[in-house]
LUMRO-46208 format. One record per residue (C-alpha): residue number from 0; residue in one letter; x, y, z. Coordinates in Angstrom, 2 decimals, always signed. Example, Ala and Ser with C-alpha at 12.3 -4.5 7.8 and 13.67 -1.06 7.14 Angstrom:
<atoms>
ATOM_num_residuo_x_y_z
ATOM_0_a_+12.30_-4.50_+7.80
ATOM_1_s_+13.67_-1.06_+7.14
</atoms>
This chain:
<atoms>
ATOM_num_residuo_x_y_z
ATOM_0_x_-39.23_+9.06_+11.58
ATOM_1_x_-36.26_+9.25_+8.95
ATOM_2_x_-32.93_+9.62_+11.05
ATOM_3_x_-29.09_+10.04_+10.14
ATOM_4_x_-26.29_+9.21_+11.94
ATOM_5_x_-22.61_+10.30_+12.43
ATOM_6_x_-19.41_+9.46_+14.25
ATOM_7_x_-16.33_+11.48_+14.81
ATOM_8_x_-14.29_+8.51_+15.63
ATOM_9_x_-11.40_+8.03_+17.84
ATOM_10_x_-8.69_+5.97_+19.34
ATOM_11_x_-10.25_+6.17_+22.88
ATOM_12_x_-13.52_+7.67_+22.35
ATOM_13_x_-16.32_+7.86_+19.63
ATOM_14_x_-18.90_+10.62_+19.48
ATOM_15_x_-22.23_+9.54_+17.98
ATOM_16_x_-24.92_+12.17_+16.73
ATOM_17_x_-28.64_+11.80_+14.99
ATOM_18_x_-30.38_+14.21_+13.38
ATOM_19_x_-33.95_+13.82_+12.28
ATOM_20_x_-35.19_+14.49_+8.30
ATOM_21_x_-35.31_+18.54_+9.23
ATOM_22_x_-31.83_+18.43_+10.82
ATOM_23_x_-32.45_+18.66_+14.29
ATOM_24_x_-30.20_+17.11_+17.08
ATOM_25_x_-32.29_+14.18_+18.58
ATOM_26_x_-28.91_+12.82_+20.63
ATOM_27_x_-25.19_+13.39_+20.74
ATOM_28_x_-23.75_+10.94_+23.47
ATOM_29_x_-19.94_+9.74_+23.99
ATOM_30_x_-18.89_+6.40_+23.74
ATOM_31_x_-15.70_+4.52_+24.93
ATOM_32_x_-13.62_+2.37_+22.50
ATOM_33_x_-14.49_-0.95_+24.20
ATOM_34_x_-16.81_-3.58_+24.46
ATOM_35_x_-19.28_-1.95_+26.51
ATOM_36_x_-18.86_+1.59_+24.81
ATOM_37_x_-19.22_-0.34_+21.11
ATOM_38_x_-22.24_-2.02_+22.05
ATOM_39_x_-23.74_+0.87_+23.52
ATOM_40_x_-23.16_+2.46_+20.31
ATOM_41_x_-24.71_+0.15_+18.31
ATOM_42_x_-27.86_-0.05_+20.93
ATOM_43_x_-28.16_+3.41_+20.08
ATOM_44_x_-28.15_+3.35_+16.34
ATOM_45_x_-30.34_+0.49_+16.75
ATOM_46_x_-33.22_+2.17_+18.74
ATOM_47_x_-33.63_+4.62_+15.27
ATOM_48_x_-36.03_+1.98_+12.95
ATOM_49_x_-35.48_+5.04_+10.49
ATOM_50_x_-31.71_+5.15_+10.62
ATOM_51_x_-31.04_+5.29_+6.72
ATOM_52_x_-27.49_+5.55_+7.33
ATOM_53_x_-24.15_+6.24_+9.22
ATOM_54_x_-21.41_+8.65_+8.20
ATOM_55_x_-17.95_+8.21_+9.65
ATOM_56_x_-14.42_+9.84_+8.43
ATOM_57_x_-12.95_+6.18_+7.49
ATOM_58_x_-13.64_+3.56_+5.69
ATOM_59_x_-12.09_+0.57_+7.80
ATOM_60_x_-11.31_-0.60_+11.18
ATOM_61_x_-12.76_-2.20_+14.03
ATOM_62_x_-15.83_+0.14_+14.47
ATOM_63_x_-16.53_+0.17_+10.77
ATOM_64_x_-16.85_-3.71_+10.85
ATOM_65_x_-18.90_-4.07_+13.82
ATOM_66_x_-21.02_-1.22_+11.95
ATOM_67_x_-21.58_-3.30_+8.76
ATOM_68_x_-21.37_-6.86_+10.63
ATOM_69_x_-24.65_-5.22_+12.17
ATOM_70_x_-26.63_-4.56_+9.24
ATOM_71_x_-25.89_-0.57_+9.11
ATOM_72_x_-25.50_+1.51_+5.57
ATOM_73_x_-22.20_+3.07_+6.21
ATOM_74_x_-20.83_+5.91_+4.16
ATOM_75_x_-16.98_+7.12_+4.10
ATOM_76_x_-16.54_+11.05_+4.20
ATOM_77_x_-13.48_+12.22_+3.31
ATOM_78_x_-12.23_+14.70_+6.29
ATOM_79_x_-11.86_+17.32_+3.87
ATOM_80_x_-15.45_+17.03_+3.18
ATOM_81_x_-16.71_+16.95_+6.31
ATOM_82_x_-13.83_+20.01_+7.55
ATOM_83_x_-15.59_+22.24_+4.84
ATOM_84_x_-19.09_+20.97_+5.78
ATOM_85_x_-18.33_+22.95_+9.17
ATOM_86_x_-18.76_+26.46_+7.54
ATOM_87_x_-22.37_+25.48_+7.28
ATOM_88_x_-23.31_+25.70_+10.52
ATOM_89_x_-20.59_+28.68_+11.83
ATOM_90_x_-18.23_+31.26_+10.89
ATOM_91_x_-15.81_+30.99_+13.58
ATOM_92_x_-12.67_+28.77_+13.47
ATOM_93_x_-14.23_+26.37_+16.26
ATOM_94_x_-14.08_+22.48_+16.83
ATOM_95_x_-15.32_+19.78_+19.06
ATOM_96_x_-16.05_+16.10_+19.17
ATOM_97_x_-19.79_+16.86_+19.60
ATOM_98_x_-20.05_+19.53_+16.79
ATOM_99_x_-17.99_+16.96_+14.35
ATOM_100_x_-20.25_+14.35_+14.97
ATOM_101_x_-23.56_+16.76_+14.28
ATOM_102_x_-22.14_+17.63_+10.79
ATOM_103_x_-21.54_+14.30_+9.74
ATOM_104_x_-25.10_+13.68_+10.51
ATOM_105_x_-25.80_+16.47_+8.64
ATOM_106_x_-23.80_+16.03_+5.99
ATOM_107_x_-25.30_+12.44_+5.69
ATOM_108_x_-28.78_+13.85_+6.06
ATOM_109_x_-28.22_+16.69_+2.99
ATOM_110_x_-25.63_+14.75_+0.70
ATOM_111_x_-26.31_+11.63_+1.26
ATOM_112_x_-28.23_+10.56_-1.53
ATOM_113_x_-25.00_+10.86_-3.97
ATOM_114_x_-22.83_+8.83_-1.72
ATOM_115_x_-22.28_+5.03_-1.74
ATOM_116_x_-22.64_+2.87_+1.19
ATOM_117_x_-19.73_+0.45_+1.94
ATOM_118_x_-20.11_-3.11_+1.18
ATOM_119_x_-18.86_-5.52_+3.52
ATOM_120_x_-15.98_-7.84_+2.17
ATOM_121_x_-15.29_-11.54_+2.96
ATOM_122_x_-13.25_-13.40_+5.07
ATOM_123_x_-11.24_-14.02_+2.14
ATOM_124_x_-10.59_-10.29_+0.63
ATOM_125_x_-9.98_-9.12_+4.39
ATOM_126_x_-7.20_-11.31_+5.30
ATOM_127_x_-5.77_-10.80_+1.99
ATOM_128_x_-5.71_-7.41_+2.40
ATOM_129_x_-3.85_-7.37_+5.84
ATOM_130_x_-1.87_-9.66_+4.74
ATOM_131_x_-0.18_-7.86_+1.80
ATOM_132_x_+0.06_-4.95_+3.98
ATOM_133_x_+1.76_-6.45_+6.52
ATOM_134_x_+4.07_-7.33_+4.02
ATOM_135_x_+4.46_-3.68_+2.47
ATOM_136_x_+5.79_-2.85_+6.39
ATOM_137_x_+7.49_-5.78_+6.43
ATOM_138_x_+9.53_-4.62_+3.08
ATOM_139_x_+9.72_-1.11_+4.04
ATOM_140_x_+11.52_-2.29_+7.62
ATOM_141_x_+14.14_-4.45_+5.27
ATOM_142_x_+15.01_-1.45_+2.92
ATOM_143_x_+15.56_+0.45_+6.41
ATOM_144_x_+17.33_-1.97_+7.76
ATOM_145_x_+19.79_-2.87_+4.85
ATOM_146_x_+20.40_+0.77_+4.37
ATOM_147_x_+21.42_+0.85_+8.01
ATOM_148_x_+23.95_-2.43_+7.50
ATOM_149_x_+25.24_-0.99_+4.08
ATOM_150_x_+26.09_+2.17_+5.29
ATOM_151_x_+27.80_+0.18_+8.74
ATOM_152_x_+29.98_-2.03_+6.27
ATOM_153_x_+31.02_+0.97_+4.31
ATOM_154_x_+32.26_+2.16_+7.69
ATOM_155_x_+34.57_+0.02_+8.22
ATOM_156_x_+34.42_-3.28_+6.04
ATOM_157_x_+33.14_-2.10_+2.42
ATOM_158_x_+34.31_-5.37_+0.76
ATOM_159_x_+31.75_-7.48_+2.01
ATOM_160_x_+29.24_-4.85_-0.38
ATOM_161_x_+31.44_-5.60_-3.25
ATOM_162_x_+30.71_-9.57_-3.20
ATOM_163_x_+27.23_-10.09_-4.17
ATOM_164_x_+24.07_-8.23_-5.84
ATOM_165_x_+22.62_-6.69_-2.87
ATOM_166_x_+23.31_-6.72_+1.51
ATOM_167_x_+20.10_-8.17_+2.19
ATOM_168_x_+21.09_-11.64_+0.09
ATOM_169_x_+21.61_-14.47_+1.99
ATOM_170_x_+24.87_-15.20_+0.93
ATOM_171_x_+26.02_-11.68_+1.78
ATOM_172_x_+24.64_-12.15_+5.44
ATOM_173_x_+26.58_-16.13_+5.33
ATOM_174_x_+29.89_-14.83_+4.66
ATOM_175_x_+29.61_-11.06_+6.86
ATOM_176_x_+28.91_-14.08_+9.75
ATOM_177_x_+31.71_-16.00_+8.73
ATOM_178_x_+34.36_-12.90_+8.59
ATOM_179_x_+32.91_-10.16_+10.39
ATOM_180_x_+36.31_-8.55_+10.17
ATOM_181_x_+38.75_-7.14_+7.68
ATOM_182_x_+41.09_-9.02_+9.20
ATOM_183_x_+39.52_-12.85_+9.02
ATOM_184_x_+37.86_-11.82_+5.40
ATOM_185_x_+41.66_-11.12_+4.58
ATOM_186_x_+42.44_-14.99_+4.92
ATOM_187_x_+39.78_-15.99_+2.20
ATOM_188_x_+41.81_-16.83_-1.55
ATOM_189_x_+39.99_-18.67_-4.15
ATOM_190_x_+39.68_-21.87_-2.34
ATOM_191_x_+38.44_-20.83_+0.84
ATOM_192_x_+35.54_-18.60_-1.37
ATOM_193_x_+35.23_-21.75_-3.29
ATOM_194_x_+34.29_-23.84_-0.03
ATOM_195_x_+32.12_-20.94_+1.58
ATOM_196_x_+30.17_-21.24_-1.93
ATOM_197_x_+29.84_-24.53_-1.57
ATOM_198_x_+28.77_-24.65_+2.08
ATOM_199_x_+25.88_-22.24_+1.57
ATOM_200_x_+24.47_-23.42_-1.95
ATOM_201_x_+25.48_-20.44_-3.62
ATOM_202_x_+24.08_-20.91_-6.93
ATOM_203_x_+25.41_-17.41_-8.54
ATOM_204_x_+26.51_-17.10_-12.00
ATOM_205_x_+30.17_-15.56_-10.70
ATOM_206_x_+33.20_-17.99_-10.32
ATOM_207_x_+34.49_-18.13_-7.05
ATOM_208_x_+37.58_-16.96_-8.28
ATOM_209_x_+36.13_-13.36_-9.08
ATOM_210_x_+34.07_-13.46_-5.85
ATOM_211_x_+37.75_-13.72_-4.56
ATOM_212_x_+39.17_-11.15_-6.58
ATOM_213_x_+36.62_-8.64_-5.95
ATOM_214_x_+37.12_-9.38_-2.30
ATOM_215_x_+40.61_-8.07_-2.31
ATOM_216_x_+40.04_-5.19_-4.37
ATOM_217_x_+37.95_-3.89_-1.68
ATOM_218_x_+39.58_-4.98_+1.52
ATOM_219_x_+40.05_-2.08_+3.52
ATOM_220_x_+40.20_-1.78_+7.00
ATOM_221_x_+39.53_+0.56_+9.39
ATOM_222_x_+41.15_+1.32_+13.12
ATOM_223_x_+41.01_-0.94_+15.33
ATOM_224_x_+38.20_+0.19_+17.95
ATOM_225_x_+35.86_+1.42_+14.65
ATOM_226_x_+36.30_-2.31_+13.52
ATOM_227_x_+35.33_-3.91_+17.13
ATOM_228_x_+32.31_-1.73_+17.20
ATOM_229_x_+30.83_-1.37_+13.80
ATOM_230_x_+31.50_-4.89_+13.64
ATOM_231_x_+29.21_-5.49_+16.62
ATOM_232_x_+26.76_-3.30_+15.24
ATOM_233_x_+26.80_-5.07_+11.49
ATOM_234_x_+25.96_-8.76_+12.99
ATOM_235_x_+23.30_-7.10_+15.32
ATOM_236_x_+21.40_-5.80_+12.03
ATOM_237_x_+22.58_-8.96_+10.07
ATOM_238_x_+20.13_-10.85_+12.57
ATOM_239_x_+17.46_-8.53_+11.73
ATOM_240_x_+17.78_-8.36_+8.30
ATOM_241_x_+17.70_-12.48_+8.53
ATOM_242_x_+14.95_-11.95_+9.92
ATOM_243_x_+12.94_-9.85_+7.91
ATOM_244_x_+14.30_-11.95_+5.32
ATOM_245_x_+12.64_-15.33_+6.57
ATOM_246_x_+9.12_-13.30_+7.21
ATOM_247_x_+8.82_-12.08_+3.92
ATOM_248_x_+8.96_-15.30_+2.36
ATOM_249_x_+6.58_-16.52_+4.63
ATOM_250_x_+4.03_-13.89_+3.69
ATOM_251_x_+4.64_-14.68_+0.11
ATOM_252_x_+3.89_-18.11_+1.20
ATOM_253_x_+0.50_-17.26_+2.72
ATOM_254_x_-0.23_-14.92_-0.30
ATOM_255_x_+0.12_-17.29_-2.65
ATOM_256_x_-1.87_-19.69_-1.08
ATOM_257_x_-5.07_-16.75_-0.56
ATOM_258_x_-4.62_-15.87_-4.08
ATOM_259_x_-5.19_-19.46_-5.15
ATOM_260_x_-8.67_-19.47_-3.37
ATOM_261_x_-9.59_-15.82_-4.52
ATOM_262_x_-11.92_-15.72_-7.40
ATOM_263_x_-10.73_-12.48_-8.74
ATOM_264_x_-7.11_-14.21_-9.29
ATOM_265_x_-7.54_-15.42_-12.68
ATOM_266_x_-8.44_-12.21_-13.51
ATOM_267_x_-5.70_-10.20_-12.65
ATOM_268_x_-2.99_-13.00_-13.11
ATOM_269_x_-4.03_-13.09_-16.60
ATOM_270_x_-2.49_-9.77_-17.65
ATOM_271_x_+1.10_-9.36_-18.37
ATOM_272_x_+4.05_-8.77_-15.97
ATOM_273_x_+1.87_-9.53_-13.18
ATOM_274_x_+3.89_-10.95_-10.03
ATOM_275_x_+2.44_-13.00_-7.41
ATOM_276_x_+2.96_-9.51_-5.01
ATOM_277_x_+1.62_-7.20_-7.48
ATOM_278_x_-1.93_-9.02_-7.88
ATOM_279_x_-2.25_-9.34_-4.14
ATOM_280_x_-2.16_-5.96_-3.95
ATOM_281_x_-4.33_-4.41_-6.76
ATOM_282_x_-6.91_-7.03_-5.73
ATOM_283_x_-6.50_-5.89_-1.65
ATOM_284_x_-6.82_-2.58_-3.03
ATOM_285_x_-9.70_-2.56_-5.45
ATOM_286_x_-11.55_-4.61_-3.20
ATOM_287_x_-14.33_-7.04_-4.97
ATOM_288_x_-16.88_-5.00_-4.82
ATOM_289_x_-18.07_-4.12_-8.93
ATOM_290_x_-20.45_-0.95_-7.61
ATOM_291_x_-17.66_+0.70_-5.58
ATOM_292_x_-15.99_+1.90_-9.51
ATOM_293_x_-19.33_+2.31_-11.65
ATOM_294_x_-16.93_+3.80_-14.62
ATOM_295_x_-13.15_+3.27_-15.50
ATOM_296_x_-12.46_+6.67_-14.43
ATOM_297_x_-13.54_+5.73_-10.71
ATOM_298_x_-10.69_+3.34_-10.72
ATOM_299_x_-7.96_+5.40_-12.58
ATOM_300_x_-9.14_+8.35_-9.47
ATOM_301_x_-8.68_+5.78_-6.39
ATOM_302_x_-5.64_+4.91_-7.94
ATOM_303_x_-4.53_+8.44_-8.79
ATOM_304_x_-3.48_+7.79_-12.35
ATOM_305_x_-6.39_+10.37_-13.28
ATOM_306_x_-4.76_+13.82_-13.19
ATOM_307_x_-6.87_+17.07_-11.61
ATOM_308_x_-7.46_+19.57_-14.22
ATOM_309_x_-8.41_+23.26_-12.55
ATOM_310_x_-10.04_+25.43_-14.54
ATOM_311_x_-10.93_+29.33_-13.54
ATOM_312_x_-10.61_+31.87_-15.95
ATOM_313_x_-7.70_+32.35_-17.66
ATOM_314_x_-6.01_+29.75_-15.40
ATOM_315_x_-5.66_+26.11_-17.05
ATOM_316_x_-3.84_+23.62_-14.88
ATOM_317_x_-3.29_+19.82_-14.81
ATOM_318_x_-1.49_+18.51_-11.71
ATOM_319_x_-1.39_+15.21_-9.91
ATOM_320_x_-4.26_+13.66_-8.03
ATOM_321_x_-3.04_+13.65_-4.33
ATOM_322_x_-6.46_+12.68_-2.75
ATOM_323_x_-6.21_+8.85_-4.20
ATOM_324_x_-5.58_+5.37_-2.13
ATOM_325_x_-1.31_+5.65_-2.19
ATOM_326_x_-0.94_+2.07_-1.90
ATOM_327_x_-3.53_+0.91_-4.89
ATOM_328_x_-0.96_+4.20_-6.50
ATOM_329_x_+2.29_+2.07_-5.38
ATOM_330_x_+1.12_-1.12_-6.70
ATOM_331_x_-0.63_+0.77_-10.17
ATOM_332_x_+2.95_+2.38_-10.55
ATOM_333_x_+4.97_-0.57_-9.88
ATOM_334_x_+3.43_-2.46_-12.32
ATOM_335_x_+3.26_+0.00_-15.02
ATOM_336_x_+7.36_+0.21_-14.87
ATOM_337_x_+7.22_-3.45_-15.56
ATOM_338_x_+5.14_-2.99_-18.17
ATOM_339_x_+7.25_-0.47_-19.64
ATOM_340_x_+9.81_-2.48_-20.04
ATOM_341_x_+8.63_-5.92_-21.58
ATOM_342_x_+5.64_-4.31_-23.41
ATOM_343_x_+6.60_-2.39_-26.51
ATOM_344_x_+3.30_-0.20_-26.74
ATOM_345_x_+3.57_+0.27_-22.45
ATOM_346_x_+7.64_+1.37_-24.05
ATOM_347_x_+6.21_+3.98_-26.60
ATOM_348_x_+3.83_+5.07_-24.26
ATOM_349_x_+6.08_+5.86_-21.57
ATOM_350_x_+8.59_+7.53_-24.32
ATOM_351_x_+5.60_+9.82_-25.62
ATOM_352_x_+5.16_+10.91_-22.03
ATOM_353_x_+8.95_+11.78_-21.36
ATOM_354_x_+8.94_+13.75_-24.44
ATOM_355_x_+6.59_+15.73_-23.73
ATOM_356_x_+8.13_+16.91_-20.90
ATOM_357_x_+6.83_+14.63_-18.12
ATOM_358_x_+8.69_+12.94_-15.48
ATOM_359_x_+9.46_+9.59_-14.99
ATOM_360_x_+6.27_+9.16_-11.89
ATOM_361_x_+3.98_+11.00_-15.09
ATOM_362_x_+5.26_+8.96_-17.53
ATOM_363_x_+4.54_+6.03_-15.35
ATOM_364_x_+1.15_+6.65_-14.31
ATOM_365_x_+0.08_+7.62_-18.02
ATOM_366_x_+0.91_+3.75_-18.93
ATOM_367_x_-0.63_+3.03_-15.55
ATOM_368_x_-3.65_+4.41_-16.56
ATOM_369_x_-4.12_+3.19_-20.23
ATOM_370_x_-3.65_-0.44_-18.28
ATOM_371_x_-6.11_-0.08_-15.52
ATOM_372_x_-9.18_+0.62_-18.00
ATOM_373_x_-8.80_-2.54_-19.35
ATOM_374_x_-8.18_-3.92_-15.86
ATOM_375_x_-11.41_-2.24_-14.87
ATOM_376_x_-13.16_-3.68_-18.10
ATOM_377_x_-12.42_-7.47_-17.56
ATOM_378_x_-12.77_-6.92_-13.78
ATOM_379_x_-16.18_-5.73_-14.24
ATOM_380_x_-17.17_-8.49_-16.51
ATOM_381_x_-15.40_-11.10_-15.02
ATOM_382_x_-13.30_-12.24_-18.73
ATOM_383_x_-9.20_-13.36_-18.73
ATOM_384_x_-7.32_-10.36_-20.31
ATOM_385_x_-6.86_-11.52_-24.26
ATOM_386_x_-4.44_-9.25_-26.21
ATOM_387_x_-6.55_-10.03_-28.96
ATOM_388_x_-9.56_-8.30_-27.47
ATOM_389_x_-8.00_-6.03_-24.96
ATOM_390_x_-5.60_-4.05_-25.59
ATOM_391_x_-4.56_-0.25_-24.37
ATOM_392_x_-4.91_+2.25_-27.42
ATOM_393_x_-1.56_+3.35_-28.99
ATOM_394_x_+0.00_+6.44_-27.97
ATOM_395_x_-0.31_+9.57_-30.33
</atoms>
């Protein structure tokens, strides 16, 4: 007998339903999020010889692995999908574990033909992938946190923001340990910069003598108690911002080191303005699997560089593509402001775009997307990017 599966997943529990070739229920049991509840699970699916496959509203995780490390054809539904898929079955407003898990197996059962099953991913492209992301947290928790420290100094010592090119340098966090204070920075002339410079290899293009200079342009203090407790407060998030610091270089350590074993790294790291950072994450993000993007236009959608276009009537409107993977978007965009930049079609491109009347996240995502089909070309094939060969069209 042909069956179908589906799981409304959870953080504690997991419902599991099957449905038979005609759609009717043949179980719909509960399952705890542990060992015992997971293998139960899996018992289940496994007493179905027909079980063609399993639909479940995500497309990674811990169930989703034991699912494929078992030999299971899993599909990803989008919630949306499977929300609408509800107005099959009833009217009413109404929603339950049980009933969610019965119209996934439904949906599976009905749609599933058109869908494509996960693939499972190597050791390698996993810990690649949580690796980078980690570090995107990582990042996002330093912005936070130097925002927090700028915003202290400004409080009550601003000239230590006036020194260097950013709060989160080193150097910055050397000397704010060094002279917490108005007061001690307020003994530092050009020698005493000069030694500090010296003592932490600051290897800046600015003279001491300016460093200096700027230093007393911006000496201000504050009163007395704001000082004692804003200063408190600034070495507090100095040690975190150290910190955060000293991690992030270690996951671009380890990244660089995964990317040297990935085979896809050539690839990518043959196109231009490519960082180290940037081809971790458009190769976490695509994945290495050539079926999951059968066209270009796959791609350009799951990194939402393809723009929705509705259609009814007299109504004719193109807006942004919101249902896309936002980090492959992040990385897609990040690179395509590079790109703008050092490439001089990427440059006309983006120009094109502005005067049109699009803004600067359009702009960016329309060189984005002229880049990403040729990404998708010589990832598909498996060639090094030539600029004789490959090359984005030229704007009109």
């Amino acid at each position: 007998m042909t069956a179908f599966a589906g799981i409304d997943w959870g953080g504690a529990y997991h419902q599991a339903a099957v449905v038979d070739d005609l759609g009717r229920e043949l179980v719909n049991r509960r399952f705890a999020h542990d060992r015992a509840g997971v293998d139960g699970l899996v018992a289940l699916l496994g007493d179905h010889d027909g079980l063609v496959g399993v639909a479940v509203e995500r497309s990674e995780g811990l169930l989703v692995e034991r699912l494929l490390s078992e030999g299971f054809a899993v599909f990803a539904v989008s919630p949306r999908v499977s929300a609408a898929a509800r107005e099959r079955h009833q009217a009413a407003v109404r929603k339950s574990d049980r009933f969610d898990a019965f119209v996934l197996a439904d949906l599976m059962r009905t749609d599933g033909w058109k869908w494509r099953p996960l693939a499972a991913e190597s050791a390698l492209q996993a810990e690649l992938r949580a690796v980078t992301r980690h570090r995107r947290q990582c990042v996002d928790s330093q912005i936070a946190v130097e925002a927090q420290l700028r915003e202290t100094l400004v409080a009550y010592h601003p000239a230590v923001t006036a020194l260097f090119s950013s709060v989160d340098r080193d150097a910055t966090i050397a000397f704010l340990r060094g002279y917490p204070t108005p007061e001690a920075a307020g003994r530092v002339g050009d020698n005493r910069m000069a030694g500090f410079c010296s003592r932490i290899g600051y290897s800046g293009r600015v003279p001491a003598g300016v460093l200096a200079e700027r230093l007393r342009a911006n000496l201000l203090c504050a009163a007395p108690g704001s000082v004692a407790g804003h200063s408190y407060a600034a070495l507090a998030l100095a040690d975190q911002l150290e910190l955060l610091n000293h991690q992030i270089r270690s996951y671009n350590r380890r990244i660089g080191a995964l990317l040297a074993d990935h085979p896809d790294h050539r690839i990518i790291d043959s196109f231009p303005a490519v960082g180290r950072v940037t081809a971790a994450e458009l190769i976490s993000e695509i994945g290495e699997d050539r079926g999951r993007y059968p066209t270009a236009q796959a791609l350009l959608a799951e990194a939402g560089a393809a723009p929705v276009t509705l259609s009814s009537g007299k109504i004719q409107r193109v807006r942004v593509r919101r249902a896309c993977n936002r980090r492959l978007r992040a990385a897609t965009t990040s690179w395509a402001y590079t790109l703008k930049r050092i490439d001089p079609v990427s440059a006309a491109r983006y120009a094109k775009a502005c005067e049109r009347g699009a803004t600067k996240h359009t702009a960016l995502r329309a060189v984005a997307s002229s880049w990403l089909r040729v990404l998708w070309r010589c990832w598909q094939d498996r060639t090094l990017y030539d600029p004789a060969i490959h090359r984005p069209d030229t704007p009109r």
